[in-house]
C-alpha positions as CSV (number, residue, x, y, z in Angstrom):
1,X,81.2,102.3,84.2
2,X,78.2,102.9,85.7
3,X,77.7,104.3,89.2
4,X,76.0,100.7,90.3
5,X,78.2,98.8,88.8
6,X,81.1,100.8,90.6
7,X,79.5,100.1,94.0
8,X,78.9,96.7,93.2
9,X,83.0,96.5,92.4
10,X,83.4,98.4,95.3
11,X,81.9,96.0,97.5
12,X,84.0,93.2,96.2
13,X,87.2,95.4,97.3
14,X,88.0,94.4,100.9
15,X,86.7,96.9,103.4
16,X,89.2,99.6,103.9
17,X,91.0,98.8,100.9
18,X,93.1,101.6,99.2
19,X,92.1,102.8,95.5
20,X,94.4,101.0,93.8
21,X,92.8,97.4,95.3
22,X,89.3,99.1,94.4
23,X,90.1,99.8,91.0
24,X,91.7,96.5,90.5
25,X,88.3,95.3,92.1
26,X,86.1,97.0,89.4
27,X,88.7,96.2,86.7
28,X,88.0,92.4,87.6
29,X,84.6,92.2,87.9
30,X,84.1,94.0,84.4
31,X,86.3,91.8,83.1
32,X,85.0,88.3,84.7
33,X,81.5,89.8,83.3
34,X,82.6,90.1,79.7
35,X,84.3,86.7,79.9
36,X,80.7,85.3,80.5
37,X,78.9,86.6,78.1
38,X,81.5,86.3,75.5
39,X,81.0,82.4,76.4
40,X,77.1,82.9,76.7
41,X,77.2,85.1,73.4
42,X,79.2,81.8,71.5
43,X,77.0,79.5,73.0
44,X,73.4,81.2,71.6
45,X,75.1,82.3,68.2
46,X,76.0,78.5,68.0
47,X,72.8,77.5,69.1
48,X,71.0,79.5,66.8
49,X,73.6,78.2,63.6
50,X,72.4,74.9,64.9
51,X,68.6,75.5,64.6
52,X,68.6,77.2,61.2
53,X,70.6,74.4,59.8
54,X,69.0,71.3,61.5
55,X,66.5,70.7,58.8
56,X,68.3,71.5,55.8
57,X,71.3,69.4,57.0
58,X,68.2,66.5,57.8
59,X,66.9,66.8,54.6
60,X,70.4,66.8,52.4
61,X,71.9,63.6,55.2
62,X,68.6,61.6,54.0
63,X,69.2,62.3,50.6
64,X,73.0,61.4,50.5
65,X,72.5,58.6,53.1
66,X,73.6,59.4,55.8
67,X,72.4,58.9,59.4
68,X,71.4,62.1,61.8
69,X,73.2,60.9,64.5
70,X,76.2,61.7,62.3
71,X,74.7,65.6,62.4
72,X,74.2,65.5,66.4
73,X,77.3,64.2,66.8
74,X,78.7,67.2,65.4
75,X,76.6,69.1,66.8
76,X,78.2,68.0,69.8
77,X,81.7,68.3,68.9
78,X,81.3,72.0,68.2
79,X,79.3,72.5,71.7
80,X,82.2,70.5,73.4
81,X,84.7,72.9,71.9
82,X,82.6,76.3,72.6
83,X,83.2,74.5,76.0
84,X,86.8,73.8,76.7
85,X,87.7,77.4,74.7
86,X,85.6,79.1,77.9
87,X,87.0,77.2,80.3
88,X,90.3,77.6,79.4
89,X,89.2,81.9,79.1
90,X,87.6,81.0,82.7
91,X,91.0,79.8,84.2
92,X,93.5,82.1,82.4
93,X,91.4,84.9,83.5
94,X,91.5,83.7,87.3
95,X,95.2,82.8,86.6
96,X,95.7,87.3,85.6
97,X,93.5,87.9,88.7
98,X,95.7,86.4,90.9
99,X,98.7,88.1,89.2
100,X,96.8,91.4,89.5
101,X,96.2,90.9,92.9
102,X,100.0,90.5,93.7
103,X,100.5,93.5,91.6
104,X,98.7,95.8,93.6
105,X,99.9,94.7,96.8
106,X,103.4,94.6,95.7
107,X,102.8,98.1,94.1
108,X,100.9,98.8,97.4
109,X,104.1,98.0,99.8
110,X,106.2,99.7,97.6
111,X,104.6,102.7,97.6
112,X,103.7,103.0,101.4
113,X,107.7,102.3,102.0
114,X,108.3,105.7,100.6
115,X,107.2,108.7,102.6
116,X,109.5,106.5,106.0
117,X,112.7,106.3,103.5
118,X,111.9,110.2,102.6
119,X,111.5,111.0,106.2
120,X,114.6,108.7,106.8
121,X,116.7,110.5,104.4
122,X,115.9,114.2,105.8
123,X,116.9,113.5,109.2
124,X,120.5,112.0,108.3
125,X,123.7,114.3,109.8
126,X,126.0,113.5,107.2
127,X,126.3,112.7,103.4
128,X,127.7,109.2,104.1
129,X,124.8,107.9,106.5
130,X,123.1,109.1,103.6
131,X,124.6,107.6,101.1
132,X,124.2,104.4,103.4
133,X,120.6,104.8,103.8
134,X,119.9,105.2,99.9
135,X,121.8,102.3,99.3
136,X,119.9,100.4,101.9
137,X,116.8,100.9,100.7
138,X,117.8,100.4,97.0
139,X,118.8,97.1,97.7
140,X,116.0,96.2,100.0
141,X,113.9,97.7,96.7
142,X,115.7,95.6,94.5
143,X,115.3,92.1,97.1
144,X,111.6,93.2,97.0
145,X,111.1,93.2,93.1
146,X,113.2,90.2,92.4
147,X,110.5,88.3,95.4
148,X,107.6,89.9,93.1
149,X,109.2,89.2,90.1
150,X,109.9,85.6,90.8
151,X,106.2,85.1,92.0
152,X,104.5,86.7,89.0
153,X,106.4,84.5,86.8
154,X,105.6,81.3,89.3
155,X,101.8,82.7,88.9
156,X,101.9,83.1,84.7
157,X,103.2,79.3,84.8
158,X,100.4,78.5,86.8
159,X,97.4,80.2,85.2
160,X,99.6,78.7,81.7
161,X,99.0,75.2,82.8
162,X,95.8,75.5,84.1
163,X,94.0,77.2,81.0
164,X,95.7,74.9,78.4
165,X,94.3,71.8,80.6
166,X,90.9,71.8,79.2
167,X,91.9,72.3,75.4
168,X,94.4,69.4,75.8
169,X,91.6,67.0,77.3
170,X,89.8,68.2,74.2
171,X,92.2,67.5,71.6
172,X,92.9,63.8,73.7
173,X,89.1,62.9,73.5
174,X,88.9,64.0,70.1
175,X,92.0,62.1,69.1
176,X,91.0,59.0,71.4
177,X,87.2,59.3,69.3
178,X,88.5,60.3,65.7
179,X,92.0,59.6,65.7
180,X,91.7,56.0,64.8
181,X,93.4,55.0,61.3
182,X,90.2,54.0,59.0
183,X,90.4,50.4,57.8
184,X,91.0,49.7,55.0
């Protein structure tokens, strides 16, 4: 990474906000960059297909008898589904930023619970307040991980549904368009 784009990921990171939240920060601006121009990069390489082949496909529709609306219609059908395939990336990659953000603060909070459970530990008398303390914060640990696990799980069914949206409008308008039995 470069040293501009690490201060331009730095400055997405909140002010104040510890290294792990600025390195998720770069992580997801590199990753929301590549995202677009693997959508842009689809969109010109199809773009480009479509240009080389418009005149041969004209040329070989006339011959056979067939109309060139048939051609820009699929031409159309293939744009559509460059589409929905990078709004679907679009959405599942906001659905894994919200997960990573949950991440780091859960990592976060875990972390900064540490050096008071340490300090904790060292001043107990006896072996039993110890042992009472360690169990303690295990299962205040183990509370805290079950929370984060349950919300990770609630945010992977969320970014789920909301990425597959756009390909199953696709495949409904397609079906709705070319789904119909021919007659006979």
């Amino acid at each position: 990474m470069t040293e501009k784009n690490t201060a331009s990921a730095s400055a997405k990171a909140k002010p104040g906000a510890t290294p792990a939240e600025q390195i998720y920060a770069a992580f997801a601006e590199s990753a929301e960059l590549m995202i677009k121009a693997s959508a842009d990069a689809a969109l010109k390489a199809y773009d480009t297909a479509i240009s080389v082949t418009r005149e041969p496909a004209a040329t070989a529709m006339k011959t056979g008898g067939i109309a060139m609306k048939d051609y820009d219609e699929a031409v159309a059908f293939g744009r559509d589904n460059i589409d929905a395939m990078a709004e679907a990336s679009t959405l599942a990659f906001r659905g894994l930023q919200d997960a990573g953000r949950e991440w780091v603060g859960y990592v976060q909070k875990s972390t900064d619970e540490v050096p008071s459970a340490v300090k904790a530990l060292a001043a107990c008398k006896t072996v039993k307040e110890a042992a009472e303390l360690q169990a303690d914060f295990a299962r205040s640990s183990l509370e805290s991980f079950v929370g984060a696990a349950t919300k990770f799980q609630q945010l992977s069914l969320k970014a789920l549904s909301s990425s597959v949206e756009p390909l199953n409008k696709r495949v409904s308008e397609t079906v709705s368009k070319y789904g119909k039995p021919f007659a006979a």
